[in-house]
SEMARMAR-960503 format. One record per residue (C-alpha): residue in one letter; x, y, z. Coordinates in Angstrom, 2 decimals, decimal comma, padded with zeros to 5 digits. Layout:
// residues N
A/X/Y/Z
...
// end
This chain:
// residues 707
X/034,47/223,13/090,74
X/032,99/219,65/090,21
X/032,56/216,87/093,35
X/035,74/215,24/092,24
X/037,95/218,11/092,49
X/036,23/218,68/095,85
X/037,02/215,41/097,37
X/040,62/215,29/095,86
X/041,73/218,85/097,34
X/040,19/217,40/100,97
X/041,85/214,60/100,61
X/045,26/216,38/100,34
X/044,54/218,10/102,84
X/043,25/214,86/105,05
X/046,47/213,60/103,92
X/048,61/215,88/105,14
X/046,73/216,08/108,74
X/047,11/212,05/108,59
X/051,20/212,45/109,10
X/050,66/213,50/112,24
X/049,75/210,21/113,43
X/053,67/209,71/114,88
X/052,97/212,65/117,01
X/050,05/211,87/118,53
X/048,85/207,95/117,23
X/046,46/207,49/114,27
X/043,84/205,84/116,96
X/043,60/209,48/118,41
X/043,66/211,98/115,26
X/041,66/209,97/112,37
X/038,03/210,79/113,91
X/038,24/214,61/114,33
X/040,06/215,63/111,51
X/038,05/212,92/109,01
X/035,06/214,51/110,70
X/036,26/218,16/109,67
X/036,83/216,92/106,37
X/033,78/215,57/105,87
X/031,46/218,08/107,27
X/033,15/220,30/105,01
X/032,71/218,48/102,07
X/028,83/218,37/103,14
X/028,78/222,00/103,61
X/030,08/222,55/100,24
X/027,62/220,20/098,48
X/025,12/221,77/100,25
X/026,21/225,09/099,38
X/026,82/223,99/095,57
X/023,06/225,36/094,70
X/021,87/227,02/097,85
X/023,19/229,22/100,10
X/026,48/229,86/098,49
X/027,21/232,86/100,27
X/026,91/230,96/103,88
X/029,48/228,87/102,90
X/032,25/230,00/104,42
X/030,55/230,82/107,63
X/029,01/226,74/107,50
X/031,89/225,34/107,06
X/033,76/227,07/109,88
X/030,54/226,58/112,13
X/029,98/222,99/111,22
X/033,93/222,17/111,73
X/034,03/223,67/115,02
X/031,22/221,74/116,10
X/032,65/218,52/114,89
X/036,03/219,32/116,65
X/033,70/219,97/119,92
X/032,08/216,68/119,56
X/035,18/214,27/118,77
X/037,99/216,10/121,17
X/036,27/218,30/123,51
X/033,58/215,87/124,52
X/033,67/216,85/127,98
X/033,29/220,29/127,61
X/029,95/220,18/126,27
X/026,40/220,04/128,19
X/024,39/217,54/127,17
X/026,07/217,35/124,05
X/025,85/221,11/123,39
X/029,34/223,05/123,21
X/029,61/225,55/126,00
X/032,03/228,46/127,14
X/034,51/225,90/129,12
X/034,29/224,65/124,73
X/035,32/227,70/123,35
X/037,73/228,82/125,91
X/039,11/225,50/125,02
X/039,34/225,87/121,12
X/041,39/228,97/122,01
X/043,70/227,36/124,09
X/044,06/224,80/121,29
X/045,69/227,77/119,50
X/048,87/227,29/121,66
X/048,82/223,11/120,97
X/051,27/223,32/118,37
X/054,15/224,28/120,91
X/053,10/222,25/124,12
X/053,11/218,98/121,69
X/056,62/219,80/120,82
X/057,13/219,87/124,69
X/056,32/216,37/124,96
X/057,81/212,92/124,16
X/056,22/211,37/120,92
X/053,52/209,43/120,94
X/051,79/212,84/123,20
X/049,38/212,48/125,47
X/046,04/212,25/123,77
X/044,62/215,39/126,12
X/042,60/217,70/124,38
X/044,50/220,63/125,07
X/047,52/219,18/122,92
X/045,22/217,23/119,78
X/042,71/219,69/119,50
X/045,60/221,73/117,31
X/045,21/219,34/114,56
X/041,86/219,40/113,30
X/041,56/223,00/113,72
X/044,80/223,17/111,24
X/043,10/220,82/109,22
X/039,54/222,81/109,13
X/041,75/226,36/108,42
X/043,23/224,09/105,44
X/039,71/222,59/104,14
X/038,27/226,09/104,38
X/041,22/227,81/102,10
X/040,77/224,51/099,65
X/037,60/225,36/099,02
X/037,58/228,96/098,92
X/040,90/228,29/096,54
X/039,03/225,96/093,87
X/036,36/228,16/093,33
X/038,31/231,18/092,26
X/041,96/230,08/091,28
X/043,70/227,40/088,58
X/043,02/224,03/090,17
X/046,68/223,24/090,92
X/046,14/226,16/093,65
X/043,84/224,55/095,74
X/046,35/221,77/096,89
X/048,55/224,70/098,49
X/047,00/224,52/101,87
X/046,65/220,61/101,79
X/050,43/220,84/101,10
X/051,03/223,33/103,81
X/049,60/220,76/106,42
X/051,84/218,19/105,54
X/054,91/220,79/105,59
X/053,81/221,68/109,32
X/053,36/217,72/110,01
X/056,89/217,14/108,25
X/058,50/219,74/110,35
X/057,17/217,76/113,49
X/058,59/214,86/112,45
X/059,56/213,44/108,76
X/058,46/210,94/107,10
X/060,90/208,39/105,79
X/061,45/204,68/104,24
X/058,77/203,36/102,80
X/056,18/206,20/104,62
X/057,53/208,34/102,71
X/056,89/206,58/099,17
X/053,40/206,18/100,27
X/052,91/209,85/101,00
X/054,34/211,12/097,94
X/052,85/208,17/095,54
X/049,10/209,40/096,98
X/050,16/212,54/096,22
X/051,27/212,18/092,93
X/047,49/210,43/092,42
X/045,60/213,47/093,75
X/047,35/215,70/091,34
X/045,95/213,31/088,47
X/042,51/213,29/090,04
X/042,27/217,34/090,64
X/043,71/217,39/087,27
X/041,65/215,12/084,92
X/038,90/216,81/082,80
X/035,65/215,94/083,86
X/034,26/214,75/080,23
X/037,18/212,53/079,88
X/036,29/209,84/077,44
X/038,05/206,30/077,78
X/040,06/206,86/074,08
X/041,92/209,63/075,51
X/042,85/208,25/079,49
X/045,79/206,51/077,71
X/048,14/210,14/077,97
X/046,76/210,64/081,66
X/047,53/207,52/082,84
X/051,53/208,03/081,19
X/051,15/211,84/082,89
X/050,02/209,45/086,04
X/053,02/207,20/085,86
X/055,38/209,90/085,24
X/054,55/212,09/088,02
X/053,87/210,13/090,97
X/057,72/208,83/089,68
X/059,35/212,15/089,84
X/057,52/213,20/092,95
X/058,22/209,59/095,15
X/061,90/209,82/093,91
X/062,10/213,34/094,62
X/060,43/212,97/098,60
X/062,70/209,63/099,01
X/065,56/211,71/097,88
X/064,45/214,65/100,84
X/063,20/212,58/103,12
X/066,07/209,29/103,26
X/069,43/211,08/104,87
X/072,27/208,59/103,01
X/074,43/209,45/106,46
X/071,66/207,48/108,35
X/070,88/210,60/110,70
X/067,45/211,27/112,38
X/065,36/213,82/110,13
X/064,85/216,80/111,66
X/062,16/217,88/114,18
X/061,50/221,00/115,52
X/061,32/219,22/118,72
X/065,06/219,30/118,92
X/064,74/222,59/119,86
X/062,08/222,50/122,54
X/061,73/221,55/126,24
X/059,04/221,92/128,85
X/059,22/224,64/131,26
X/060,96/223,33/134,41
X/060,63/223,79/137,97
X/060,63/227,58/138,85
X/062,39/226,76/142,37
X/066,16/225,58/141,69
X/066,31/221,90/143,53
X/069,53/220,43/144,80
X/070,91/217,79/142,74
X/070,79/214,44/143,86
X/074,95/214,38/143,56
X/074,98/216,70/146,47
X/072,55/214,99/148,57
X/074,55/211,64/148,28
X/076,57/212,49/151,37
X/073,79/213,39/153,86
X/071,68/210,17/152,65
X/075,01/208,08/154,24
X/075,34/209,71/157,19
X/074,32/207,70/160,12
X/071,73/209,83/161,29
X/069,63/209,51/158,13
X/070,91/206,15/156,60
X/068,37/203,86/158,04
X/065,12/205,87/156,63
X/063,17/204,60/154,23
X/063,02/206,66/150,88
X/060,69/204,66/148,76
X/058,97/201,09/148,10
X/058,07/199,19/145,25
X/056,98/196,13/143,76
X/058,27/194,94/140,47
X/057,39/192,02/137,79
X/061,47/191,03/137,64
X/064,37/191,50/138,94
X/065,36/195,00/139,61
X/069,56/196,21/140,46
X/069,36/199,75/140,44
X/066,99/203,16/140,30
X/068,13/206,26/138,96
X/067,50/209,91/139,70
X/069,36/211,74/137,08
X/072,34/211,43/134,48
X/074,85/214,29/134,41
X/077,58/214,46/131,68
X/078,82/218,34/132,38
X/081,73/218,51/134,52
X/083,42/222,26/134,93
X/086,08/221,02/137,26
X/084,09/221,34/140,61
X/080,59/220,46/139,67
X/078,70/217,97/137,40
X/075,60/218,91/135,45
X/073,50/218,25/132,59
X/071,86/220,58/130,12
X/069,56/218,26/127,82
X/066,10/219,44/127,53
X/063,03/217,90/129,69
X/059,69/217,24/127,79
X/056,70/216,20/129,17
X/055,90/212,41/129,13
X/053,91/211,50/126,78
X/051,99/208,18/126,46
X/054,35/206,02/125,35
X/058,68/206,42/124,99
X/059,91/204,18/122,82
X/063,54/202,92/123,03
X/065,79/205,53/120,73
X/067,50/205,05/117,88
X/070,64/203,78/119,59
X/069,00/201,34/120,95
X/069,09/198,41/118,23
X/068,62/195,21/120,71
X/065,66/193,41/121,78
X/063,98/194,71/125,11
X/061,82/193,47/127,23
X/058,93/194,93/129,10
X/059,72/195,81/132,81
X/057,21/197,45/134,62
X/056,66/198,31/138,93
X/054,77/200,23/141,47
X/056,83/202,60/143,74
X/055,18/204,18/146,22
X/057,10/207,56/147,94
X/057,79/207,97/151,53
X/061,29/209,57/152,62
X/061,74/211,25/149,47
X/061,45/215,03/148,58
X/062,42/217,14/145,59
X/061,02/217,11/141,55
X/063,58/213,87/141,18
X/061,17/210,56/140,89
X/063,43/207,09/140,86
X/063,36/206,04/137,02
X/064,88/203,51/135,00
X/066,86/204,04/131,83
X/064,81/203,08/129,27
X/061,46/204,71/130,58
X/058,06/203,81/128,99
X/054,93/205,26/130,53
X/054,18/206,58/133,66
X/050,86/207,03/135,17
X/049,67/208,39/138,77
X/051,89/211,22/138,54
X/050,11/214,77/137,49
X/052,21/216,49/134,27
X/055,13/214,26/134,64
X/059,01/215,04/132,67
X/061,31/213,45/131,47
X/064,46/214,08/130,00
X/064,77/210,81/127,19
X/068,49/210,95/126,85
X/069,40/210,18/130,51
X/065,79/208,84/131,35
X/065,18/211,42/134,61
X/061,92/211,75/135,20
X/060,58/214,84/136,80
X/057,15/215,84/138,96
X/056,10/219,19/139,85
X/053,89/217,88/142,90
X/055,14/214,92/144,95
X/053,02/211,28/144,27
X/052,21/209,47/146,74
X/052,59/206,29/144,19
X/053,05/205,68/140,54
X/053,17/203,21/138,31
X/056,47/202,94/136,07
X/057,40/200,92/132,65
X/059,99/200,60/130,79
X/062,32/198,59/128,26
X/064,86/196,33/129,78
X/067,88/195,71/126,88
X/068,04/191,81/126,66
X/071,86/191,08/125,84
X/074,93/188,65/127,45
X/078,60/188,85/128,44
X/079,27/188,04/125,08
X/077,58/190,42/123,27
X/079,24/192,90/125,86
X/082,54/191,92/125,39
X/082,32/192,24/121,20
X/080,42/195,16/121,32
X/082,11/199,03/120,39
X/081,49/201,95/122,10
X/079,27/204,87/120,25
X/081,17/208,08/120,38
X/078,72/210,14/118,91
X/076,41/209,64/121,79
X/075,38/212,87/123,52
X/077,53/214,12/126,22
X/079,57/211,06/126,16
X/083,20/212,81/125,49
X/082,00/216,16/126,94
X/084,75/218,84/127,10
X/086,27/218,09/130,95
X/088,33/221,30/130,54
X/091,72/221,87/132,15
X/093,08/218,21/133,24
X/095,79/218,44/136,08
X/098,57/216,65/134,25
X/099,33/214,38/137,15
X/095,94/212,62/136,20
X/095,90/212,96/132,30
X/099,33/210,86/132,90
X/097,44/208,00/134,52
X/097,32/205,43/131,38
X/095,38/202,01/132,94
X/094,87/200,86/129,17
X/098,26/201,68/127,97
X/096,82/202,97/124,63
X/093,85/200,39/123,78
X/091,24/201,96/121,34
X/088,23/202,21/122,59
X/086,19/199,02/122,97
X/083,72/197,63/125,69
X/086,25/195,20/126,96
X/089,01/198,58/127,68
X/085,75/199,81/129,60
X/085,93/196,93/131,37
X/089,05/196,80/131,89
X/088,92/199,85/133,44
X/086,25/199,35/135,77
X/088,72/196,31/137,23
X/091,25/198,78/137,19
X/089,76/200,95/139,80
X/088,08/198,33/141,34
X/091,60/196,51/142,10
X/093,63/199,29/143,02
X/091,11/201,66/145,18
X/088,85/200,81/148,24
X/085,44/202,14/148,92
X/085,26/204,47/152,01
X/082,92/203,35/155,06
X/082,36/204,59/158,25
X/080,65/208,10/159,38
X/083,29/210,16/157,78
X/082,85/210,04/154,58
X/084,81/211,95/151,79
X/083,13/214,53/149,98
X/083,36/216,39/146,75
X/084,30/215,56/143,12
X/085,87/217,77/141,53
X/089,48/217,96/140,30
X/091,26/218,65/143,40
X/089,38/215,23/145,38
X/089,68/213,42/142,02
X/093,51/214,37/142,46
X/093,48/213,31/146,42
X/091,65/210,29/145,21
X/093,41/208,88/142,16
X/097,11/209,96/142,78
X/097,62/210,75/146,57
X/099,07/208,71/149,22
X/096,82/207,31/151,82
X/097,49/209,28/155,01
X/099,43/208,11/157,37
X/101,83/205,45/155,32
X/104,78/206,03/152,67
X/103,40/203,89/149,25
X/100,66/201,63/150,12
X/099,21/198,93/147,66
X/095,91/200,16/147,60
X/095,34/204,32/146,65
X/093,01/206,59/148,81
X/089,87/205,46/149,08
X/086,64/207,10/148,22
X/082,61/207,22/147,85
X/080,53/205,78/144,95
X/080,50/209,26/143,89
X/084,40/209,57/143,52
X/084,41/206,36/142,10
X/081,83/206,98/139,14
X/083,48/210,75/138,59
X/086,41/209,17/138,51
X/085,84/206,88/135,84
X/083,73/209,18/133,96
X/087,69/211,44/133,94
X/089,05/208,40/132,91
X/087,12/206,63/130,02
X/086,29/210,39/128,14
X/090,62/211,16/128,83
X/091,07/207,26/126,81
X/087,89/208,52/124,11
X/085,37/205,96/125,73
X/082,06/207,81/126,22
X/080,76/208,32/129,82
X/078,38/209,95/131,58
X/077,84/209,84/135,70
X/074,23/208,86/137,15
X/072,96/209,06/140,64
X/070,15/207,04/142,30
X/069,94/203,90/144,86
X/070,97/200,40/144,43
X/067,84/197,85/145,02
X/067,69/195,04/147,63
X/068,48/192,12/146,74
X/065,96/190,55/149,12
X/062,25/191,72/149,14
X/059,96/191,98/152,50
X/057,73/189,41/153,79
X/054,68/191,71/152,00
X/056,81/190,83/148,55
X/057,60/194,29/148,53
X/061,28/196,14/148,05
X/062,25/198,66/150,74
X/064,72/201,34/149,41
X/066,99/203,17/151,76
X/068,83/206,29/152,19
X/072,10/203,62/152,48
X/071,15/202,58/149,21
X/072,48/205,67/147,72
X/074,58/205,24/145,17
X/076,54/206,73/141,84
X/077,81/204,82/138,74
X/078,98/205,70/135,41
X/077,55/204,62/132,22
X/079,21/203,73/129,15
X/077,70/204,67/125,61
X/077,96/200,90/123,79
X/077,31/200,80/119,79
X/073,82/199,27/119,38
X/072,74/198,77/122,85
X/073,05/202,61/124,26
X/074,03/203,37/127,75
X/074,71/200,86/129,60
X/075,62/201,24/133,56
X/078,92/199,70/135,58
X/079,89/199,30/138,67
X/084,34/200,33/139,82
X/083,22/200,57/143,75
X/083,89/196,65/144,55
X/080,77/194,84/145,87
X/083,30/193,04/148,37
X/083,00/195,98/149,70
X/080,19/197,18/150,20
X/078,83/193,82/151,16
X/075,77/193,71/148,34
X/074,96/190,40/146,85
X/074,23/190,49/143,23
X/070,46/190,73/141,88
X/070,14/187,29/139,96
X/068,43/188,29/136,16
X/070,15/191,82/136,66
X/072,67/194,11/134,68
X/074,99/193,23/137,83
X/075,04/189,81/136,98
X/075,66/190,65/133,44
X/079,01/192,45/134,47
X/080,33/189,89/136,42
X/080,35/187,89/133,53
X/081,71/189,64/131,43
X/084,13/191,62/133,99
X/085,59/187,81/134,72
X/086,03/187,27/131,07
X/087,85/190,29/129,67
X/091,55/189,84/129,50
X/094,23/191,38/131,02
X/094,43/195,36/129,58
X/097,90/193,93/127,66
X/096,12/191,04/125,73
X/092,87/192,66/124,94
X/093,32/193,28/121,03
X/092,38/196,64/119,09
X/089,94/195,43/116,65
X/090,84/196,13/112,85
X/088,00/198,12/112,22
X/085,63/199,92/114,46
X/083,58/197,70/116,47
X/079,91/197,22/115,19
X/076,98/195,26/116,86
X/075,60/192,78/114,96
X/071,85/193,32/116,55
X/069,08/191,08/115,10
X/066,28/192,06/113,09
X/062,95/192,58/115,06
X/061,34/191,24/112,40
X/058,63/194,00/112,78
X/058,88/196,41/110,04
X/059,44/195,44/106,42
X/063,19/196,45/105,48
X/064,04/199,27/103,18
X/065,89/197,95/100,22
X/068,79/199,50/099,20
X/068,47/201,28/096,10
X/070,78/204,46/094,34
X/068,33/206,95/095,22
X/070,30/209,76/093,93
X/070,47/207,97/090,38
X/067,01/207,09/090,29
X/066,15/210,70/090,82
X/068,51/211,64/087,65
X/066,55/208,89/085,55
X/063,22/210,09/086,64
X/064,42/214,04/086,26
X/065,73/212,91/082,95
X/062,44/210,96/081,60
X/060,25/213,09/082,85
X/062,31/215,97/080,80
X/062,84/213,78/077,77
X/058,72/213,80/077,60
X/058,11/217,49/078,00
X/060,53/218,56/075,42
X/061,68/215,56/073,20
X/057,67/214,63/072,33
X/056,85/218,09/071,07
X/060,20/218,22/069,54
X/059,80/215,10/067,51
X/055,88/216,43/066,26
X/057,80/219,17/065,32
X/060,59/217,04/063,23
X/057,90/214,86/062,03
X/055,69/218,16/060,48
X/058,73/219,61/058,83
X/059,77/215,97/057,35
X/056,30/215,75/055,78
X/056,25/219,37/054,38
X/060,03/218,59/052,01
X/058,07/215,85/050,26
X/057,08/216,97/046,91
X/054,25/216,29/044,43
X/051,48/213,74/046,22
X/053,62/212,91/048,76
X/053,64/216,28/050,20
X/050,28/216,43/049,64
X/049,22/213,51/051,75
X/051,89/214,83/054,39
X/049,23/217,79/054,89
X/046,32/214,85/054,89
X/048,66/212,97/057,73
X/049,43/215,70/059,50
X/045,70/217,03/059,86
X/045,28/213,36/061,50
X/047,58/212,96/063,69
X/046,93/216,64/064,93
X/042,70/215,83/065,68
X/044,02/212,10/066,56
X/046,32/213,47/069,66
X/042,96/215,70/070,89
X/040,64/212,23/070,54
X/038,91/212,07/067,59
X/038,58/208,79/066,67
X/040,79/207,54/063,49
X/039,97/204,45/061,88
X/041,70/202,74/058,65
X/040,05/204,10/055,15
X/039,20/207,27/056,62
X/038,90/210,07/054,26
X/039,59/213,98/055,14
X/035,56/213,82/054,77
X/035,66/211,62/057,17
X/037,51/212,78/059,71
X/035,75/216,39/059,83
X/032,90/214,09/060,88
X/034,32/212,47/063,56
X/036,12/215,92/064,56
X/032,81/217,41/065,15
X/033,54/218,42/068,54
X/035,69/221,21/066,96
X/033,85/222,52/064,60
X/036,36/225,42/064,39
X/038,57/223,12/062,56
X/036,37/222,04/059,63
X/037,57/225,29/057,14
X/041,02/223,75/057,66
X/040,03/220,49/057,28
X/038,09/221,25/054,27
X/040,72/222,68/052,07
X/043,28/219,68/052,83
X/040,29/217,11/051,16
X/040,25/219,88/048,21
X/043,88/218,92/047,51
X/043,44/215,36/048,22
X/040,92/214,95/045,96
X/042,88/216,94/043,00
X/046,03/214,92/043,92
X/044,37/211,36/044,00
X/042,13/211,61/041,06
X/042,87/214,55/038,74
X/045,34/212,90/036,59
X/048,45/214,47/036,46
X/050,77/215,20/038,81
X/050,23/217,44/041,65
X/051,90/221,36/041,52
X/053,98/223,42/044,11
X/050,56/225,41/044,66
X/048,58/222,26/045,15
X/050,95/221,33/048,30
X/050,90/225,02/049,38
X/046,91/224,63/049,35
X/046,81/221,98/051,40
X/049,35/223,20/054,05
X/047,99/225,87/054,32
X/044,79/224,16/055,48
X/047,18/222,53/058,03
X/047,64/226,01/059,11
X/044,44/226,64/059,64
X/043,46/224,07/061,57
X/046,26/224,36/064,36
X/044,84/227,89/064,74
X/041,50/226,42/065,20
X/043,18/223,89/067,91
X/044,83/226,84/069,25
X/041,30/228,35/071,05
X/041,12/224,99/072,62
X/041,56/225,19/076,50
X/045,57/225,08/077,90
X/044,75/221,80/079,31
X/043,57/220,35/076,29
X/046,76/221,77/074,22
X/049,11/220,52/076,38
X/047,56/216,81/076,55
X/047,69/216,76/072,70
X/051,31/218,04/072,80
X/052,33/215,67/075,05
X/050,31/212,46/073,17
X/052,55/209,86/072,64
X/049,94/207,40/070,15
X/050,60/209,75/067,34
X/054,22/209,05/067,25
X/053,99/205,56/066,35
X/051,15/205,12/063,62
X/047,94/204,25/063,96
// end
């Protein structure tokens, strides 16, 4: 086990901890677990003369203390780790699964990092252990084993993913590589170099690159933090109490925000069962930053306000749909898809950011919906026909501008309900009353029955999935359009509200308004997503001249311009090429010595004889030794004295050299027997070479074309 071998299984193994870094950020993982690398490393070269058998224990000592000092800082006393330390390197134990309860970047709390280097120090201590008592190639198991864990957090892809597997492909050269490697013989490493950090980049672009353009998987798919053991009512239901006129005027919340603001949200539900609407997507806990997702391909701009709680109970914090960070809120949830954010305790205040999508009317208007969105076309079950026979866009595919078109829709053919009593419910027999029913008291009126926000957005929701536009329905409060003298927005419980949401190709959801803000009396929010509507609500055609595009609709969204794009390359027949070389050198090479050997040995007379002379050469040439023009068999058993197992061999080809060259007459059957036979001998002298060395010379490429 020399110091090179040392540093290249760590490094595999500090490679591997390194893909972590989209979990948690590189800023808070590359101290602790390049300080449990490294004190291992010490430990070992330490241990290399002295105190080999404390080893083990050192290293796991020394790596606990390092984790102590870079994560669990504040655990210690005056420096020194204490029991509040170890109780905490035990709870680290149980890391692994709270980090896949949280949003990506996590919080940097110890708790949820400290996981990391104590996988990495369990790895450096089995790399170790693993060079010193199996084949090489061994030891890069638990560096490898790391990266799998990493990988099954999140996988690398794009160019990442060349990176990863090109280092790779180097550290299996390094580990490799014989210690008394002389520079005449790196020539075959550096082709084993080339050759396998090819196979293994094409083979981990091949794994890692999904040609269907999905996201690789995570485990966190399948995780979500533990919610709130009391059942809370949904927002939906308290909608109608918030309007009453007993409780309409109180104040739920406050806030102050850097622009323009239209609308907050409480949650997003996209189950409906006929009476009741739901949602069923997993909550994580927040972690310190939420980027936009991957449906999200616009620019965004940063939004950010201070809200500060007064009227309003329950887990359900007002959000916004793109959410960022969060701060002054103690273990705060949120579930990314519909952007609800959840608290266990009630805040007094918090502080909320998030990504604003920057687009116009006209991008709106050209823009597809994206039907693969979750919960978008959820089942709706068992439609009463008289509603699946409402048609308001007479057959239109699917577009933006048929959403649109049926927002107007229900905007010009139903009222909003004022007044103290209220409608209530939304299910399928109020959907019924609301859409298809008579207004009391009159035969056939020109407006239908009129209804909440809440009908409204459930409404359209029934509508848009029943045409295959995705929809989902979201409750919260619409914001003032005017702030207080302080600067400050009051929110009231008459700024309840419900909307549906539209799932738009490129952009993600994106809210609209069918309750009529004649109505309802609200001015529009200027800089808002209202005042993106009205533009492009009063420039979509009529439902019978809006055309059905030829192919689906596709958002042209520009590049950021942050991240260097992935070419597109046949990565399937680039892994066949490399598969194929790399085969074509472990089998055609030997093959062709082999053809080359039995070639020599049909000459006859001399020639066969200097065959045997040739072949002896090229045979010491592919282990190294030296071969220069002139050389004599003499010669070369001088230069070959590094094998000095090989000089019988060598010494009965010059006997047959000699008689060939310079007896006189020509050379007989024996003669080339004689000096094949030397031949012989020296490949079983080559033979009690080490494996390594054997399979470099078989593999030598210099030999096959001359000197």
């Amino acid at each position: 086990m020399s110091r090179r071998q040392t540093v290249a299984v760590l490094a595999a193994v500090l490679l591997g901890a390194l893909c972590f870094g989209p979990v948690f950020g590189l800023r808070n993982l590359w101290l602790p677990i390049v300080a449990v690398c490294v004190v291992s490393f010490a430990v070992t070269e330490i241990c290399r003369h002295r105190l080999a058998a404390w080893r083990t224990i050192l290293i796991i000592l020394g790596g606990l203390l390092a984790i102590v000092e870079t994560v669990l800082r504040a655990t210690t006393a005056a420096g020194l780790p204490t029991v509040a330390s170890i109780r905490a390197l035990g709870n680290g134990l149980t890391g692994w699964r709270l980090t896949l309860e949280s949003t990506w970047p996590a919080r940097p709390d110890p708790e949820l990092v400290v996981f990391v280097p104590l996988l990495t120090l369990i790895a450096c201590l089995l790399a170790i252990e693993l060079l010193d008592r199996t084949p090489q190639l061994v030891a890069l198991i638990p560096g490898l084993g790391v990266l799998g864990v990493s990988q099954l957090y999140i996988a690398a892809s794009g160019w990442t993913a060349v990176l990863i597997a090109g280092a790779l492909g180097l550290l299996v050269v390094a580990l490799l590589i014989p210690d008394n490697l002389e520079y005449r013989r790196i020539a075959p490493w550096l082709a084993t170099a080339v050759v396998t950090v090819v196979a293994i980049t094409c083979g981990l672009v091949v794994s890692a690159v999904d040609p269907a353009g999905r996201t690789p998987y995570s485990l966190q798919q399948v995780q979500s933090a533990t919610a709130p053991g009391v059942r809370q009512t949904s927002p939906l239901d308290e909608l109608a109490s918030r309007l009453s006129s007993r409780e309409r005027d109180d104040v739920v919340f406050r806030y102050t925000s850097s622009e323009p603001v239209d609308r907050w949200r409480q949650v997003a539900l996209d189950t409906f069962d006929g009476a009741n609407w739901t949602t069923d997507h997993p909550f994580l806990r927040m972690g310190s930053k939420l980027a936009p997702g991957p449906d999200v391909r616009v620019p965004t701009s940063p939004e950010q306000a201070s809200v500060q709680l007064e009227g309003l109970d329950g887990p359900w914090l007002p959000s916004q749909l793109l959410p960022a960070t969060v701060s002054g809120v103690a273990d705060p949830q949120v579930e990314p898809i519909g952007g609800t954010l959840l608290a266990a305790g009630r805040p007094d205040a918090y502080a909320l950011s998030w990504h604003k999508p920057v687009v116009d009317a006209e991008y709106l208007l050209n823009a597809g919906v994206a039907a693969d969105a979750p919960g978008g076309l959820g089942d709706l079950g068992p439609v009463p026909p008289e509603i699946a026979s409402i048609d308001p866009l007479r057959g239109k595919r699917a577009t933006m501008a048929t959403a649109i078109a049926l927002e107007k829709y229900l905007r010009q053919n139903y009222t909003v309900a004022v007044g103290d009593n209220l409608p209530t419910g939304y299910g399928w027999p109020q959907l019924k009353k609301f859409l298809v029913d008579s207004p009391a008291g009159g035969a056939q009126a020109a407006r239908k029955q009129s209804g909440t926000s809440a009908q409204f957005a459930a409404a359209y929701v029934v509508l848009a999935r029943l045409n295959g536009i995705p929809a989902r329905l979201v409750v919260g409060f619409r914001a003032p359009a005017e702030p207080e003298a302080d600067g400050s927005y009051v929110v009231r419980n008459s700024d309840a509200y419900a909307w549906p949401e539209v799932a738009v190709d490129g952009l993600g959801w994106w809210p609209l308004d069918p309750a009529a803000d004649a109505a309802t009396g609200r001015p529009t929010v200027a800089g808002s997503i209202d005042e993106v509507n009205n533009q492009a609500r009063a420039a979509v055609p009529p439902v019978e001249k809006i055309e059905d595009p030829v192919e689906r609709p596709h958002t042209d969204a520009p590049d950021d311009g942050g991240t260097l794009p992935m070419p597109r390359i046949p990565l399937v027949a680039v892994f066949a090429v490399s598969a194929g070389l790399l085969l074509l050198w472990l089998v055609g090479v030997p093959l062709l010595k082999a053809l080359r050997a039995a070639r020599r040995r049909r000459r006859d007379g001399r020639a066969g004889v200097v065959g045997a002379w040739a072949e002896a050469r090229d045979r010491l040439r592919a282990y190294g030794v030296p071969v220069t023009a002139g050389m004599t068999v003499r010669d070369l058993a001088e230069a070959a004295k590094e094998y000095p197992e090989t000089a019988a061999g060598l010494s009965r080809v010059a006997q047959a050299v000699d008689y060939a060259l310079w007896a006189g007459t020509a050379p007989t059957a024996e003669l080339k027997e004689h000096a094949w036979a030397g031949v012989r001998d020296l490949r079983k002298a080559l033979r009690r070479q080490p494996w390594g060395d054997r399979l470099q010379a078989s593999l030598e490429l210099r030999t096959l074309f001359g000197r």
